[in-house]
TORTI-347717 format. One line per 8 residues: their letters; for each residue x, y, z of C-alpha. Coordinates in steps of 0.1 Angstrom, whole numbers. Example, Ala and Ser with C-alpha at 12.3 -4.5 7.8 and 13.67 -1.06 7.14 Angstrom:
BEGIN
AS	123/-45/78  137/-11/71
//
This chain:
BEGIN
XXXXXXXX	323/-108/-411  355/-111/-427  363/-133/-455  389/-147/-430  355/-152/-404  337/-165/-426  363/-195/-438  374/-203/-398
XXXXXXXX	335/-208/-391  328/-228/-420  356/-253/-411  344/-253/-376  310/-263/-385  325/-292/-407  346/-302/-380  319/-309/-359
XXXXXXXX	301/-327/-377  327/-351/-385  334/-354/-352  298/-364/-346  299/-389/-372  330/-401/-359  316/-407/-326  285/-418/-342
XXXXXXXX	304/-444/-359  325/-454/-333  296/-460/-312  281/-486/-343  311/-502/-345  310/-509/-309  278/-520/-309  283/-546/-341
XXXXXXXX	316/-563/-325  296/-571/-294  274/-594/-311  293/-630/-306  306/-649/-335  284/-676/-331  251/-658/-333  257/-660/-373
XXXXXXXX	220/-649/-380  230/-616/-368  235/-593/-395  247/-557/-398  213/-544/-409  196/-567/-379  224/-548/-355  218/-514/-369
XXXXXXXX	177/-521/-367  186/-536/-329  209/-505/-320  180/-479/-331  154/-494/-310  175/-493/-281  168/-467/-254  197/-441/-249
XXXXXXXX	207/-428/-220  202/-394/-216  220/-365/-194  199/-337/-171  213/-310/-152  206/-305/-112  203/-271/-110  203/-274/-70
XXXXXXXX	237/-293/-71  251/-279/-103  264/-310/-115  252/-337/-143  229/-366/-132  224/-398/-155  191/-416/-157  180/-443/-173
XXXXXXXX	148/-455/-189  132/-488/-178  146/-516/-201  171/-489/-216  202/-515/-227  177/-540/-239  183/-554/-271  156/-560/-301
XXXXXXXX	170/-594/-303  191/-625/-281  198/-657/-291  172/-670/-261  139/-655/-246  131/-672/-218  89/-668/-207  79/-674/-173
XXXXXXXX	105/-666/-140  93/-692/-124  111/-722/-108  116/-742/-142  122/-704/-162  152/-695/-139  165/-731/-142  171/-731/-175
XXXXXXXX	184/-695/-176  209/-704/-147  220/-737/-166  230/-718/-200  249/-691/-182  264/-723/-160  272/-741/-194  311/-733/-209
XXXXXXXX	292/-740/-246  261/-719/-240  273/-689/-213  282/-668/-245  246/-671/-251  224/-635/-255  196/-644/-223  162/-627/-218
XXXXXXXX	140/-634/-189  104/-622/-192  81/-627/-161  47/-609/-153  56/-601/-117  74/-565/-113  91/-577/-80  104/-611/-95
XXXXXXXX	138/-602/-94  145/-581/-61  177/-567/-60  202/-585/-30  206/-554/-15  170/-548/-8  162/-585/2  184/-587/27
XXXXXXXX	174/-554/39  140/-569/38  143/-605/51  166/-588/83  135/-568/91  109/-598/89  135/-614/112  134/-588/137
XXXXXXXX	97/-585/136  86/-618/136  100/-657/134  103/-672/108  72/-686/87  70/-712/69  55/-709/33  24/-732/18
XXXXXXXX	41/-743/-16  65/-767/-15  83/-795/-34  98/-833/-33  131/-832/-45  144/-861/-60  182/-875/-57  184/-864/-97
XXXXXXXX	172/-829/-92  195/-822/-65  222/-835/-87  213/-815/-114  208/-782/-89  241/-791/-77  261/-796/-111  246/-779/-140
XXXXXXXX	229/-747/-120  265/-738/-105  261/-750/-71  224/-741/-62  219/-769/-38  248/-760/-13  232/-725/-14  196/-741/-4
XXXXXXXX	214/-767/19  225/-730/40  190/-719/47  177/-752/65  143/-741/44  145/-780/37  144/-816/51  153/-849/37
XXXXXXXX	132/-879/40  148/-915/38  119/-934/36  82/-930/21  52/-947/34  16/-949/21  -13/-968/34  -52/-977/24
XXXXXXXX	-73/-959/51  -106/-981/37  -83/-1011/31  -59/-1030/52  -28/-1028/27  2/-1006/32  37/-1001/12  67/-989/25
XXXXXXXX	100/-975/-1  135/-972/21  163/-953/10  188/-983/18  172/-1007/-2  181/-986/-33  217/-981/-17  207/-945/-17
XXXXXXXX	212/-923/18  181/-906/11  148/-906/-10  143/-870/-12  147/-837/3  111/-817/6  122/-779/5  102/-746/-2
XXXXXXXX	93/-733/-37  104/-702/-29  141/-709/-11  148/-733/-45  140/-702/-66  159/-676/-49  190/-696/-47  183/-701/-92
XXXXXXXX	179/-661/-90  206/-647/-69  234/-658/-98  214/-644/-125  201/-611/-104  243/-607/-96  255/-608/-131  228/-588/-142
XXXXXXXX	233/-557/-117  273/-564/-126  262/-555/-164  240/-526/-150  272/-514/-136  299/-516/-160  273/-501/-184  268/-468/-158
XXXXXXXX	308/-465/-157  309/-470/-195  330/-501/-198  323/-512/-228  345/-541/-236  322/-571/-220  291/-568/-239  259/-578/-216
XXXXXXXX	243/-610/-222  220/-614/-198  186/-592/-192  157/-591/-167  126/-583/-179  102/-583/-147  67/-570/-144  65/-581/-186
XXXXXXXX	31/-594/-198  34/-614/-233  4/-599/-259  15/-624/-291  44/-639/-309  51/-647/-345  75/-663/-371  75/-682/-402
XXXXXXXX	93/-709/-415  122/-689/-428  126/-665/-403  156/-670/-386  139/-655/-350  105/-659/-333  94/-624/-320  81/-621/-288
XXXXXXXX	53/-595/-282  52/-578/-247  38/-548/-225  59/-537/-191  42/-517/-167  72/-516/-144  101/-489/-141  128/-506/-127
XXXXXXXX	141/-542/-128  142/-545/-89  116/-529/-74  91/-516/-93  95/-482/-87  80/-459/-107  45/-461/-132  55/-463/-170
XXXXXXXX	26/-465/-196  23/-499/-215  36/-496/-247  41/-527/-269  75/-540/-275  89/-568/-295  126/-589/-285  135/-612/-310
XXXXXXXX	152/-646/-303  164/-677/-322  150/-696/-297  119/-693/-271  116/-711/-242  77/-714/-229  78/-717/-190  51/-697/-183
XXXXXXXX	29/-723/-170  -7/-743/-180  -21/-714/-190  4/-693/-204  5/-671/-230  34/-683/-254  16/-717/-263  -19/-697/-266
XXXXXXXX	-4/-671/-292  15/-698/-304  -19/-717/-312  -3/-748/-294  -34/-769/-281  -34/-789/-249  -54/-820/-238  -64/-837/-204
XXXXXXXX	-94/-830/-181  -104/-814/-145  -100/-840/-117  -127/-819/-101  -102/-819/-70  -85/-793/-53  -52/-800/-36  -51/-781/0
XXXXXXXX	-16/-774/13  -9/-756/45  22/-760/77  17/-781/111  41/-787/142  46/-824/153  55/-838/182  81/-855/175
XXXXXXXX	111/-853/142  109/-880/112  127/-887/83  98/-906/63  70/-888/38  42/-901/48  11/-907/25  -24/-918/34
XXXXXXXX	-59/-926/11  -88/-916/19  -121/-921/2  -118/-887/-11  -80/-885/-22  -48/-884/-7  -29/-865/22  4/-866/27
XXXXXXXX	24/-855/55  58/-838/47  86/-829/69  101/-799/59  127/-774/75  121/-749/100  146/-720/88  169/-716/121
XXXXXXXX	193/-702/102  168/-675/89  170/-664/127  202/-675/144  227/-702/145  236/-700/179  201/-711/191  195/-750/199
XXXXXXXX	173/-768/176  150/-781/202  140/-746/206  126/-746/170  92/-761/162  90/-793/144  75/-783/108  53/-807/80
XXXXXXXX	38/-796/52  2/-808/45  -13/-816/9  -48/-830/10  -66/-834/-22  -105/-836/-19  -135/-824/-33  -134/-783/-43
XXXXXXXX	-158/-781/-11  -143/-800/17  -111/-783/1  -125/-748/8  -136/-755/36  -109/-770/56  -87/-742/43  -112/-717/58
XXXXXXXX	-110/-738/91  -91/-718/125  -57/-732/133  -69/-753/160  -99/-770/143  -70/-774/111  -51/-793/135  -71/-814/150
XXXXXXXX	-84/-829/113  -52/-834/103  -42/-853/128  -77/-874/126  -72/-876/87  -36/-888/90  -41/-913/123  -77/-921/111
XXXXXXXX	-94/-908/144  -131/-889/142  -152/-893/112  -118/-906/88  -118/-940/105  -141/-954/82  -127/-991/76  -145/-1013/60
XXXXXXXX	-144/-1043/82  -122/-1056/110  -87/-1059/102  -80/-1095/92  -48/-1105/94  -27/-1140/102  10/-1148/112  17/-1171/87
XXXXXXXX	50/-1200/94  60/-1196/59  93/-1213/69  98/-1242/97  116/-1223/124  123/-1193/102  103/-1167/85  72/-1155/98
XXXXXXXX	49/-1136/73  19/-1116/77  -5/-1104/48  -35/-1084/50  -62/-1106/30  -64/-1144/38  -64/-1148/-3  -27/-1133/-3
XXXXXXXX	-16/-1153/24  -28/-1186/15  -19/-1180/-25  17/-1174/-8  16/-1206/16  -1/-1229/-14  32/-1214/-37  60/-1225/-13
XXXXXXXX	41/-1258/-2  40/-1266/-42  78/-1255/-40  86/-1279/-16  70/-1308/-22  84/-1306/-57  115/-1300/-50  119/-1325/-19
XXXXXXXX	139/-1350/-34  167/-1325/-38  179/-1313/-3  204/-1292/-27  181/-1271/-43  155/-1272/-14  179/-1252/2  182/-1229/-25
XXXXXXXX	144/-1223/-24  142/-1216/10  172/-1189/8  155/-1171/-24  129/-1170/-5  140/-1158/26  151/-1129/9  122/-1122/-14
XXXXXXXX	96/-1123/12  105/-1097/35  81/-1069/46  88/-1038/54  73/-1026/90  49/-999/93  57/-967/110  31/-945/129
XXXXXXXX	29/-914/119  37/-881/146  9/-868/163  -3/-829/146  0/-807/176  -5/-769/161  -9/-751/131  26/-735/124
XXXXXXXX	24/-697/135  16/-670/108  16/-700/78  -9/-695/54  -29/-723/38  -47/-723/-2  -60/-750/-24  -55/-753/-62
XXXXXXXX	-75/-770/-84  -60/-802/-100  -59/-817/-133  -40/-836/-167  -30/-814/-189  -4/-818/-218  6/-803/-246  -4/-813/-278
XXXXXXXX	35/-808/-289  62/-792/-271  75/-779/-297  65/-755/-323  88/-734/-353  117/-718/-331  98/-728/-294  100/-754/-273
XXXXXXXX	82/-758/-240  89/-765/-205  79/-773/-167  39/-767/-167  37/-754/-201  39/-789/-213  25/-814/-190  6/-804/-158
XXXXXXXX	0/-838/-132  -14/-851/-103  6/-841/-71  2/-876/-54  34/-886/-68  58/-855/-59  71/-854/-98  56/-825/-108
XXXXXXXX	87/-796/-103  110/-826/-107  97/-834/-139  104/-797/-152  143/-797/-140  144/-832/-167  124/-809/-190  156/-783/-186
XXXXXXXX	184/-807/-188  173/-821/-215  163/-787/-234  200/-778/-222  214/-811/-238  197/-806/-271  212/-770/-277  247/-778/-266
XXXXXXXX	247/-807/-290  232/-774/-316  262/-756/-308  289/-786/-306  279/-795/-345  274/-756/-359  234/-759/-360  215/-733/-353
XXXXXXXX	199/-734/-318  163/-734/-328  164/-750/-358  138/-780/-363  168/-804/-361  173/-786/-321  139/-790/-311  134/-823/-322
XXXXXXXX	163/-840/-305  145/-824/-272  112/-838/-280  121/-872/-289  146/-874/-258  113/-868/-232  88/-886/-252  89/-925/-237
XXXXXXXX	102/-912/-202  72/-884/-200  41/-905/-216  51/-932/-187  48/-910/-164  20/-895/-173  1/-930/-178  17/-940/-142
XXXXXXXX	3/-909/-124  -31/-909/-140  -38/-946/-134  -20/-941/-98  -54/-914/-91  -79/-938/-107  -71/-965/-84  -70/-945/-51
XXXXXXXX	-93/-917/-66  -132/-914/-51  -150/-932/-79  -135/-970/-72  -125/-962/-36  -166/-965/-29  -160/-998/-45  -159/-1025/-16
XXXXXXXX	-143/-1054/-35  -120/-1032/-57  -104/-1016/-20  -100/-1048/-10  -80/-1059/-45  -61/-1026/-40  -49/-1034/-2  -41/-1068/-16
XXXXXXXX	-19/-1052/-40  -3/-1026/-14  5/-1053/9  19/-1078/-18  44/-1054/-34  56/-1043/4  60/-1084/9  81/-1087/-24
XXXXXXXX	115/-1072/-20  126/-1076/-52  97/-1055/-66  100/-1030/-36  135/-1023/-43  132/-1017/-83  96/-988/-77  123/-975/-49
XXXXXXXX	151/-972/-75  127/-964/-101  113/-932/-80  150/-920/-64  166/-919/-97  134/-895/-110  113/-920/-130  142/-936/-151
XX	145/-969/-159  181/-983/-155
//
């Protein structure tokens, strides 16, 4: 080769390699301007590190079709760190990853979402390819697991989660209730809580598990597949903030003091996001975060690895839950003692628009949900019982027919004159009835001399002593078709802190209750509003989002309102739990109780307030 050659080669090779590093640069620079300007902890050597464990995508050639085909690895634009790692896709998880993209001063925010289930966040496409094929096959069916909305959570669906609620509203999955009732099944006592009375229009709304969480995931699974796409197309410009991380078991986390992230440890046996297609071997991988959120239940593995401790004790009960058809529509959640525990009797939706809209609703059954804590045994077995034998003991447990009407003597009760020519009161224990009679007689007689303020007595009066009537519950008719039934053990369990160095937990993760008072998914949305609250305030004054400072202004903002309702829930089981409901005179005491707070308006309308505005005192 010529000297010439030799020179033209030379400065061809240089050239491209240049142009490598040019491109190779380019591509770096890229990568560190897409970091936001807020995430201050991120440095260059943190991007470079975070860029050189990220999967590349890579170009093969179809020989068949003669043409270039791109693939992608599983998790291939995940970053080595985000501002927040979110463990656990459950209800609460998705919540507060919803509300942060929903947020205008935390939507900038980097997002992770780690859950252990590879399907747990189904591409639309392929769900409503799905759900139109179970509606051609078969009606709809409705699902075991549900929960009691309160007026606060739906507010908070509604307003912080982007308009969630309207989007559950569509799939008539749910059913308000105005009115809740419970009653002593050994006792005589009853109470009933009325919507009007706390100038609400309803008390509740009792809606599937599973139509709350889709309508959290179908915003998130949408933006996500939007950054999937620009990504493909290589626009660049918009850097992706949000990632799906299903079918992700957690192995460990760690940080220290100083360390401006926690570092989450995981495996993923899944291949893509959507589907699970595809068999990848578990590797360990690590995603950094200046803040993670534990939402991956009682037993999950963030506050294990975390060596966060939790207390409480086994109620040695199961909870039952399973769907039956009524005879006839109601609007009131009905709730009935036994000597074992509880069952309750919710009305829930029956999903007409999951088939058609054009159909009449008295074509559609008339759905409840059942949850019936007992013993583990009787729990096993009346979940193993055939739909017609399920029936027919529900509707004995509820009405108290068969071997549930076990009352302890004959009902004793008395229409008491309370007022000449006026109000007629009834209690349920003659000691109730005559401490009430004795009270006014003292009134009047004291007060006789002065017509003026008699009057005035009697009006008070009038209005304080005013009972609620008791409503009989529908009659059970079937087992709803192709439901399924189950039984979960129940139990107290909170954490010993719900926060811990660059963590803070959430929903089940930090307090785990009895079901008898319908708080338990209602306390985890608080749990996220208030997590939500403490790292806007973060980001309003400059602080770092999972700084101690963070995490302690979301602790201290739960701790009254959560130990009350722990307290409340546990002493609510004592009282109507096995152990004292053997106890004649104590049953007694308790319908004597029941019947006096349904008597007492006053006292009726503040637990009614109390319980629609989700356990806060105002």
């Amino acid at each position: 080769m010529s000297r010439g050659g030799r020179a033209f080669a030379s400065f061809r090779s240089r050239s491209h390699r240049l142009d490598g590093a040019r491109r190779r640069r380019t591509t770096m620079e890229r990568f560190l301007f897409s970091f936001p300007s807020s995430s201050s902890s991120f440095s260059t050597r943190d991007a470079k590190k975070a860029f050189s464990s990220t999967t590349t995508m890579t170009e093969t050639k179809e020989e068949s079709f003669g043409k270039k085909k791109k693939t992608r690895e599983f998790n291939s634009s995940i970053p080595a760190k985000v501002d927040v790692a979110i463990v656990g896709g459950g209800l609460v998880g998705v919540a507060f990853a919803r509300a942060l993209r929903m947020s205008a001063k935390t939507k900038h925010l980097s997002v992770a979402v780690l859950d252990g289930n590879p399907r747990a966040f189904s591409k639309r496409e392929k769900k409503e390819e799905e759900d139109k094929q179970q509606q051609q096959e078969n009606p709809y069916k409705p699902k075991a697991r549900v929960s009691a909305l309160t007026p606060e959570s739906i507010d908070f669906l509604e307003r912080e989660c982007g308009g969630v609620w309207t989007q559950i509203e569509k799939t008539n999955l749910g059913n308000e209730f105005d009115a809740v009732q419970a009653w002593d099944a050994i006792g005589e006592g009853y109470v009933r809580f009325e919507a009007k009375e706390a100038n609400r229009d309803r008390l509740g709304v009792v809606v599937e598990n599973d139509a709350t969480r889709n309508a959290l995931c179908d915003g998130l699974i949408e933006e996500f597949e939007k950054g999937e796409e620009m990504e493909e197309e290589g626009q660049e410009r918009k850097r992706r903030s949000l990632f799906l991380l299903p079918g992700t078991s957690v192995v460990g986390t760690e940080t220290t003091e100083s360390s401006p992230f926690r570092v989450v440890k995981y495996k993923s046996s899944t291949g893509n996001y959507a589907n699970g297609d595809g068999e990848y071997e578990e590797e360990v991988k690590t995603i950094s975060a200046r803040l993670v959120v534990g939402a991956d239940g009682p037993n999950g593995a963030m506050k294990r690895f975390a060596g966060v401790r939790s207390f409480g004790y086994d109620y040695n009960q199961k909870a039952m839950c399973g769907t039956v058809e009524l005879d006839e529509p109601t609007k009131t959640a009905f709730q009935r003692f036994l000597k074992n525990g509880p069952i309750a009797l919710l009305p829930i939706g029956n999903g007409k628009s999951k088939t058609s809209n054009n159909i009449d609703d008295s074509q559609f059954p008339i759905y409840a949900n059942i949850v019936w804590s007992t013993t583990p045994k009787e729990a096993e077995r009346i979940t193993a019982l055939s739909d017609d034998d399920f029936a027919s003991e529900v509707n004995d447990a509820i009405h108290g027919g068969g071997e549930y009407n076990y009352q302890l003597r004959k009902q004793q009760v008395r229409d008491s004159k309370i007022i000449n020519g006026g109000f007629a009161k009834s209690f349920s224990m003659f000691v109730a009835e005559s401490f009430a009679k004795d009270l006014f007689s003292f009134a009047v007689d004291t007060l006789a001399k002065n017509k003026k303020m008699e009057s005035k007595v009697r009006e008070i009066l009038q209005s304080t002593l005013k009972e609620n009537e008791f409503e009989s519950p529908p009659n059970i008719i079937a087992t709803a078709k192709g439901s399924e039934r189950g039984a979960f053990p129940l139990k107290l369990k909170i954490a010993g802190t719900r926060t811990h160095r660059r963590m803070l937990l959430i929903g089940d993760a930090a307090h785990v209750v009895h079901p008898l008072g319908g708080q338990g998914v209602n306390l985890g949305f608080k749990d996220v509003a208030a997590a939500i609250d403490a790292v806007e305030n973060a980001i309003s004054v400059g602080d770092d989002i999972g700084s101690e400072n963070t995490l302690r202004n979301y602790k201290n903002a739960r701790f009254l309102e959560m130990s009350a309702m722990v307290i409340g829930l546990d002493t609510l089981q004592k009282i109507f739990g096995p152990t004292l409901s053997s106890i004649a005179p104590f049953t007694q005491l308790r319908s004597i109780g029941m019947r006096a707070v349904n008597s007492i308006a006053p006292v009726r309308e503040s637990i009614t307030k109390f319980a629609a505005d989700g356990g806060v005192l105002r």
